[in-house]
C-alpha positions, -999 to 999 in steps of 0.1 A, spaced: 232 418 -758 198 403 -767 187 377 -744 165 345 -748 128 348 -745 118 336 -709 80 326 -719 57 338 -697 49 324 -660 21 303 -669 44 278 -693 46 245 -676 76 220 -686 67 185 -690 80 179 -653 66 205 -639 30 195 -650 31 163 -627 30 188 -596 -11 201 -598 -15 160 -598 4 156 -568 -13 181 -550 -49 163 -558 -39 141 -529 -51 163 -494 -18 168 -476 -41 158 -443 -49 122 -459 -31 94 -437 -12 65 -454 -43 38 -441 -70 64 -461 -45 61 -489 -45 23 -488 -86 24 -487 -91 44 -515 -67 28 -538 -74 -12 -533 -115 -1 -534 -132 -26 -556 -151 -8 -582 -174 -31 -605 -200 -24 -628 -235 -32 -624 -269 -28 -642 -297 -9 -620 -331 -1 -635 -320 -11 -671 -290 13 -667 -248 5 -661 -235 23 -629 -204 20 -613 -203 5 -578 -183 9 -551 -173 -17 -522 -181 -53 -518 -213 -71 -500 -200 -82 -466 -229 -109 -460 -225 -136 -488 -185 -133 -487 -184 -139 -451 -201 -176 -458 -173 -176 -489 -147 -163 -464 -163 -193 -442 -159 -220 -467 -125 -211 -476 -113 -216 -445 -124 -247 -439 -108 -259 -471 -80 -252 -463 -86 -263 -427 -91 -297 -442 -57 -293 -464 -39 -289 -433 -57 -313 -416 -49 -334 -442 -7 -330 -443 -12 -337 -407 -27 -370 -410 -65 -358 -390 -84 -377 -421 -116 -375 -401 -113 -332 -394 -100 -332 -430 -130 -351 -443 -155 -335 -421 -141 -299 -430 -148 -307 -466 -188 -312 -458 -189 -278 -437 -171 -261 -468 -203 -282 -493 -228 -262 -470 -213 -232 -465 -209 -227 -502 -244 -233 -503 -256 -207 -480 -235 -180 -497 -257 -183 -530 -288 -183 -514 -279 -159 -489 -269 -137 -521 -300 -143 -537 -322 -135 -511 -310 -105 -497 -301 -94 -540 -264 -91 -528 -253 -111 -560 -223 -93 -575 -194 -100 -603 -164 -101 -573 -189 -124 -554 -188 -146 -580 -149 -149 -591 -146 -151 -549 -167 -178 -548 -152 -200 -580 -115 -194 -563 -130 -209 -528 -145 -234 -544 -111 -247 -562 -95 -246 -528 -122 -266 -510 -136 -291 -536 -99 -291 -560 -75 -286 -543 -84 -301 -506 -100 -331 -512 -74 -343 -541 -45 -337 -513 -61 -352 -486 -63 -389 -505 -30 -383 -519 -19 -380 -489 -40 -406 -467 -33 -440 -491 -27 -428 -533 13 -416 -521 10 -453 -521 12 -461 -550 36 -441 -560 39 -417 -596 5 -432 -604 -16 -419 -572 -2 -386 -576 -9 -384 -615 -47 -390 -604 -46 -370 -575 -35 -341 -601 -61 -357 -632 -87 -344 -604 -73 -306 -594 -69 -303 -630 -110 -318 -635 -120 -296 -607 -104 -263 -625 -122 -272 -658 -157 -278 -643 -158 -241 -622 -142 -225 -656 -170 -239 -680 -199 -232 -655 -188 -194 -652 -192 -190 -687 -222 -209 -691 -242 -194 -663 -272 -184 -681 -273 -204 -711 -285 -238 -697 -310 -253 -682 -308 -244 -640 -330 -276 -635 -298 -296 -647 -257 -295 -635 -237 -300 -669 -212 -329 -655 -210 -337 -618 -209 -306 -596 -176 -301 -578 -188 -301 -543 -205 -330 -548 -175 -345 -567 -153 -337 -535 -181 -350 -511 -177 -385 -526 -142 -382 -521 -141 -370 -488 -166 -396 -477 -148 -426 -487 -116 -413 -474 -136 -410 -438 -158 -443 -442 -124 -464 -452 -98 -444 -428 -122 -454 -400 -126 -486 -409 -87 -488 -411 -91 -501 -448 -57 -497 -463 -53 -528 -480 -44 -531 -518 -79 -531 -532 -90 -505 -510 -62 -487 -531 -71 -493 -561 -110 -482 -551 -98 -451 -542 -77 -445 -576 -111 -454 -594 -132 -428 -569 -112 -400 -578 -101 -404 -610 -140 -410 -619 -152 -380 -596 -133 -359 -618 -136 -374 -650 -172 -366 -642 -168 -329 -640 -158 -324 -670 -182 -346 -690 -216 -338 -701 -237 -362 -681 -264 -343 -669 -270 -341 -626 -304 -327 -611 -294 -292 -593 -325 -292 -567 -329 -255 -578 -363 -258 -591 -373 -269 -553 -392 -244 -536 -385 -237 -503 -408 -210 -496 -443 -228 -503 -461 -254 -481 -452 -288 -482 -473 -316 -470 -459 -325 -429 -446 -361 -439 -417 -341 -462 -402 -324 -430 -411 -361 -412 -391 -375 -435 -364 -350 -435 -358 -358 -396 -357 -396 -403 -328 -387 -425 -309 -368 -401 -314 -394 -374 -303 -422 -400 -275 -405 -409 -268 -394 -375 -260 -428 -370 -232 -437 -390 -222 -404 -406 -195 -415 -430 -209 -447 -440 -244 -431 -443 -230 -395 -466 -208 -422 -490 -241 -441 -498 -256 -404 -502 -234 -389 -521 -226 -421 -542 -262 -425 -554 -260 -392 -567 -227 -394 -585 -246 -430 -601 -278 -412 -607 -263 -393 -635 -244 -421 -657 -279 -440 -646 -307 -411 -664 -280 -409 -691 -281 -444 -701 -318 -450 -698 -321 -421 -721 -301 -436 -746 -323 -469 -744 -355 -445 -744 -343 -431 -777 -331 -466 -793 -352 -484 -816 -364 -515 -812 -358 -539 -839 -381 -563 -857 
């Protein structure tokens, strides 16, 4: 009897060839290595005019992200709870935290891509998401479908304005914001919730004010007013002595009434750009006769 060609020992079935690629794995390596090496975050990067790929994440600038994150969501809980003050307050902590995480990325050249994406998703928690809750839930439930559609009109704002600045980092101007910048958006927020809720102002028209605050603070986001950034301050050169003089003196006055003091703040600045955008238009319109 003839019998069927055997093939020689080094034909591999299609099964058998997933067996060298299980051995790649050291039989030594322990399930926590495992975990290390597979949820590594690898990103490209350009070095010296060249692409490399890196490995790992900087721990400095996402620890001030990691930072601000939690106290947005600090102030969400906060909020639920009915602590409008913490709430408030943990908003401003999460406005200068995200602050320090860019410069502290700048300065020590820790910028990165995942830095970036880490810092937009913070940002939606702490100036979207938290400060849209926390007037829901202090005086807009009050008033019922309306409040909540606002309330929402505002996440939504807040989403739209981080989206369009990522892809538009590079291609404007850094001296101006495109639309109102979200922390400062959910600073005015915040503020009023804190200057009111102390003042126990929960009448109708204090309402209604707050239905126009937010629905305008994120209205503004997404428009195309133009907002000084402050970025083309420098910090590292001399200033005359009456600047840091006059810092102090604002410290001390706002030391005095902090929520009353930040709402005036923050409020001017949310004017100043509907304010520069108008006079522009007059600038540019010409006179008759």
């Amino acid at each position: 009897m003839s019998q069927e060609p055997r093939g020689n020992e080094h034909d591999v079935s299609p099964h058998d060839e997933e067996a060298p690629r299980k051995e790649e794995r050291p039989r030594d390596e322990d399930l926590a290595s495992v975990f290390l090496r597979e949820t590594e975050v690898i990103e490209e990067a350009q070095e010296d005019g060249r692409t490399v790929r890196r490995k790992g994440i900087y721990l400095l600038p996402n620890l001030f992200t990691t930072s601000a994150l939690f106290a947005g969501f600090f102030a969400v809980v906060a909020g639920i709870n009915g602590d409008f003050t913490a709430a408030s307050v943990a908003i401003f902590i999460a406005m200068v935290l995200d602050g320090l995480d860019g410069r502290v990325a700048r300065m020590t050249n820790t910028q990165s891509a995942f830095g970036a994406e880490y810092d937009s998703l913070s940002d939606m928690l702490s100036f979207g998401v938290a400060p849209a809750l926390v007037a829901f839930t202090w005086i807009l439930q009050d008033i019922g479908k309306t409040g909540w559609v606002v309330a929402f009109l505002y996440v939504a704002c807040a989403a739209l304005r981080l989206a369009r600045f990522n892809v538009q980092i590079g291609s404007v101007d850094k001296k101006w914001f495109i639309g109102l910048p979200s922390p400062s958006a959910a600073a005015l927020v915040a503020a009023s919730v804190w200057t009111f809720h102390s003042f126990d102002a929960e009448a109708f028209g204090y309402k209604l004010l707050m239905l126009v605050i937010v629905g305008a603070a994120g209205v503004l986001m997404v428009s195309n007013i133009r907002y000084y950034s402050f970025k083309d301050i420098d910090l590292k050169g001399p200033v005359p002595f009456v600047v840091l003089l006059a810092i102090v003196l604002g410290f001390v006055v706002i030391s005095l009434e902090p929520s009353v003091m930040l709402l005036l703040l923050f409020g001017a600045y949310v004017a100043s750009g509907p304010t520069l955008a108008v006079m522009r238009k007059l600038r540019h319109v010409p006179s008759s006769g």
